[in-house]
Steps between C-alpha positions, in 0.01 A plus 500: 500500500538152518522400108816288400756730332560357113873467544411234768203289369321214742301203347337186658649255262276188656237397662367167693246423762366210659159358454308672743240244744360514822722305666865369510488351837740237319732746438738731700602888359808355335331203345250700381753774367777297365288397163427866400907595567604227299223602229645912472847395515443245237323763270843721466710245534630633798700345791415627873905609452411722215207680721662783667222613762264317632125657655200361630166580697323269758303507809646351849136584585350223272843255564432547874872515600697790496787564199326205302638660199857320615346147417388613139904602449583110487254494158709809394832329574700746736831356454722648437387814626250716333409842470100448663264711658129481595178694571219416725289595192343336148796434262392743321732742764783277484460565092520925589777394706680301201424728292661798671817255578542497125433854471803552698743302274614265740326220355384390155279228590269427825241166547162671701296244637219466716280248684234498777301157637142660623364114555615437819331761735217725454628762248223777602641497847883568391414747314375712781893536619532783243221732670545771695562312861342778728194573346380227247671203548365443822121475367639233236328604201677220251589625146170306324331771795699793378464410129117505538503837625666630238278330287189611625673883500525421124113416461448799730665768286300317171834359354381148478266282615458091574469435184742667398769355706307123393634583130838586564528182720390329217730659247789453689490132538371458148795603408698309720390205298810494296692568764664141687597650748197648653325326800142654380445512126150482326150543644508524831140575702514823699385299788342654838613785676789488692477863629276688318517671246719219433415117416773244477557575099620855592855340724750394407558113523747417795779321341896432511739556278828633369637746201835633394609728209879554384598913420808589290618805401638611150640250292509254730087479445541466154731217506202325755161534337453531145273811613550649811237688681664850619371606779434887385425655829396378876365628794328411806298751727346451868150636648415569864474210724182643672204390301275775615720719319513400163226480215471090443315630141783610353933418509706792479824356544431251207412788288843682630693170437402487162599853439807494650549151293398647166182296466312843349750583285323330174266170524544143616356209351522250807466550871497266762376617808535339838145537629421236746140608510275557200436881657812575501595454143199779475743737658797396336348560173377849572862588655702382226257627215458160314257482243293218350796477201724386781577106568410501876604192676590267182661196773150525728639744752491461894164362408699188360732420711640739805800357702557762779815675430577391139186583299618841463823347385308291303321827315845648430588153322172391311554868321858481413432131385235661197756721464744178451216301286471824276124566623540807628718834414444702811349377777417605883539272838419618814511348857359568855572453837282558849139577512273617264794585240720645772817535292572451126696439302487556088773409245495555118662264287546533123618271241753604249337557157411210271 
């Protein structure tokens, strides 16, 4: 069981990301970082001195040079030394990571942050590093490829259908309209197919971008953020790499996540879900048990704005932050990693009560 004991209590105290675009050719990872540091730190009033761990996720994939993570520690500031560590992962890892670190007492504050630059190479190709290398990566199916067979398994099995997947396109970047960070926002056309089922409204836009969240634990959270968002319970689960093993309809580990994270213990009112692709939010939905009386996707989602390796970072933040804004009492975020909602990840957050 994976819930955070009561004597030991872990909130994300702040939030900040950047605004997410298609490209930042100007920039390099720490230029592009160094604003949304400066922006978390600045919401606790914290110094990098006060943080006492320090976490993030990235891709050398995506960077194209190996430990490329290094070069983002000069945005940090790693002198004197720090207490650091990394995963090859979405920040929303390097957050389990934190939040276990915490857990453990030896420290009462960690910064998580994330970041990931798809614009410079083709993005569909990386992503074919994380399939199996013997029997799948070598026919280079890309993850739009992979994503369109899960769709199409969807429409299949009578769970959805084009339309269908049109309208929560649509919703989802409706939505982000009031969101200024979102690279996507308002009516967008669903465009032609890229691989059917799919057309070019059901992807994700390809985009860079960075996030980072501050946790404390205790006290220490209520001294930083006028109302914390407590991370309740958090868990992350892992399918089969072989995708002729696994049912693409539906997401047992989610669902196990969420139970092992408390999410059916009584009702949320907000989720956000990291579903690149409009099909996969289908599944998400059905595996978590959301209803139409939950807030799905308030910020715009993937759909929005999806910087590899931080928008499930980015999930984890945009729900603490209604927690912060007093817009939410209980709220879900979830994040995935590898094809066709490999892993997951599901965290519930709760705000104390008003």
């Amino acid at each position: 069981m994976t819930s955070a004991p009561r004597d030991r209590e872990i909130a994300v105290v702040a939030f900040a990301q950047t605004a997410h675009r298609r490209t930042s050719e100007e920039l390099s990872e720490v230029e592009m970082l160094m604003p949304v540091l400066h922006e978390v730190l600045d919401r606790t009033g914290l110094k990098t001195a006060d943080i006492d761990f320090t976490c993030s996720g990235s891709s050398d994939y995506l960077a194209g040079r190996a430990f490329s993570f290094t070069l983002a520690l000069d945005g940090v500031g790693a002198w004197p030394p720090i207490s650091e560590s990394h995963v090859e992962m979405d920040g929303a890892w390097a957050l389990y990571e934190a939040w276990t670190k915490l857990l453990t007492g030896d420290a009462d504050t960690a910064l998580v942050y994330s970041y990931g630059k798809s614009s410079p190479g083709p993005v569909r190709d990386v992503l074919t590093r994380q399939l199996d290398p013997y029997y799948v990566a070598p026919l280079w199916p890309d993850s739009v490829a992979l994503a369109a067979l899960q769709a199409q398994a969807l429409i299949d099995a009578g769970d959805t259908d084009e339309p269908a997947l049109a309208a929560v396109a649509t919703r989802n970047r409706e939505a982000a309209s009031a969101n200024p960070h979102a690279q996507l926002k308002g009516a967008v056309a669903q465009g032609d197919y890229l691989v059917r089922p799919l057309r070019t409204g059901d992807c994700p836009p390809i985009g860079d971008g960075a996030a980072a969240v501050i946790l404390a634990a205790g006290d220490r959270a209520r001294e930083l953020c006028a109302r914390p968002a407590w991370i309740r319970g958090i868990d992350h689960r892992i399918e089969a790499h072989g995708l002729g093993v696994r049912d693409l309809t539906d997401s047992p580990s989610t669902r196990l996540a969420a139970e092992r994270a408390g999410a059916f213990e009584r009702p949320v009112d907000t989720a956000e879900l990291h579903a690149p692709f409009t099909a996969q939010e289908i599944v998400l939905r059905k595996a978590l048990r959301l209803d139409d009386g939950v807030h799905v996707n308030p910020s715009g989602g993937a759909l929005a704005a999806n910087p590899i390796m931080a928008a499930g970072l980015i999930r984890l933040g945009e729900a603490a932050a209604r927690i912060h804004r007093g817009e939410s009492d209980r709220a879900l975020a979830h994040a995935t990693s590898g094809p066709c909602l490999q892993q997951n990840l599901v965290a519930v957050l709760e705000g104390e009560p008003r």
